[in-house]
C-alpha positions as CSV (number, residue, x, y, z in Angstrom):
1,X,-16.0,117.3,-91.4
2,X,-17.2,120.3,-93.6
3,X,-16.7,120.5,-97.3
4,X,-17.9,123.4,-99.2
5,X,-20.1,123.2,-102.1
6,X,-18.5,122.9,-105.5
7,X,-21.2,122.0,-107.9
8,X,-19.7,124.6,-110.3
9,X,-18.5,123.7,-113.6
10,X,-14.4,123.7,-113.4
11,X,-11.8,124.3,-116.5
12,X,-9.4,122.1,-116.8
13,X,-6.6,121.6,-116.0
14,X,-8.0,121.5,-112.0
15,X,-6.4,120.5,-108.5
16,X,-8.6,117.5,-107.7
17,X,-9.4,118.5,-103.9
18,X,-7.3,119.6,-100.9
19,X,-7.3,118.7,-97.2
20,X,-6.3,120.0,-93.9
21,X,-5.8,119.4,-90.8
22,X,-5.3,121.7,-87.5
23,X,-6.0,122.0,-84.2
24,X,-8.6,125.3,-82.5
25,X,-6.2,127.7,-81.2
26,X,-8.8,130.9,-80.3
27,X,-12.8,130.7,-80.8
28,X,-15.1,133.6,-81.3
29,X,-17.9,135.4,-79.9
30,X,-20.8,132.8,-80.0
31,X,-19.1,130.2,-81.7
32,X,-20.1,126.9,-80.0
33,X,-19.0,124.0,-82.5
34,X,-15.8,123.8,-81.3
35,X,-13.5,124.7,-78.4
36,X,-10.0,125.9,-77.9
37,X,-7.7,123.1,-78.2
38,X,-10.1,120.6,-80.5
39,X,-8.2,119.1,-83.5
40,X,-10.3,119.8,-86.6
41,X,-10.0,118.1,-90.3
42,X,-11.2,120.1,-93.2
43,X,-11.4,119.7,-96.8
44,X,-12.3,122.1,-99.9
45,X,-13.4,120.5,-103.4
46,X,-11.8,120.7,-106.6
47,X,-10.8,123.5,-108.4
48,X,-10.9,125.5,-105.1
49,X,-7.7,127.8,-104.3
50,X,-6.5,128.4,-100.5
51,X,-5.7,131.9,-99.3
């Protein structure tokens, strides 16, 4: 699982931390730590937004 750093200070009022879930569909040039087809979980820490 990776989970970026969040050692930053936050102001409140903050989303306490998000997870996701998906599955490889495409990999890129020299990208070995996964493969087409592998389900992957991932999860960012509080205060982070999605885009």
């Amino acid at each position: 699982m990776y989970v970026l750093d969040v050692s930053c200070a936050h102001e409140l009022p903050i989303t306490l931390g998000r997870d996701f879930a998906g599955v490889v569909e495409a990999e890129g040039e020299g990208v070995s730590e996964v493969e087409v087809g592998d389900e992957r979980p991932f999860a960012t820490g509080p205060g982070r937004n999605s885009s």
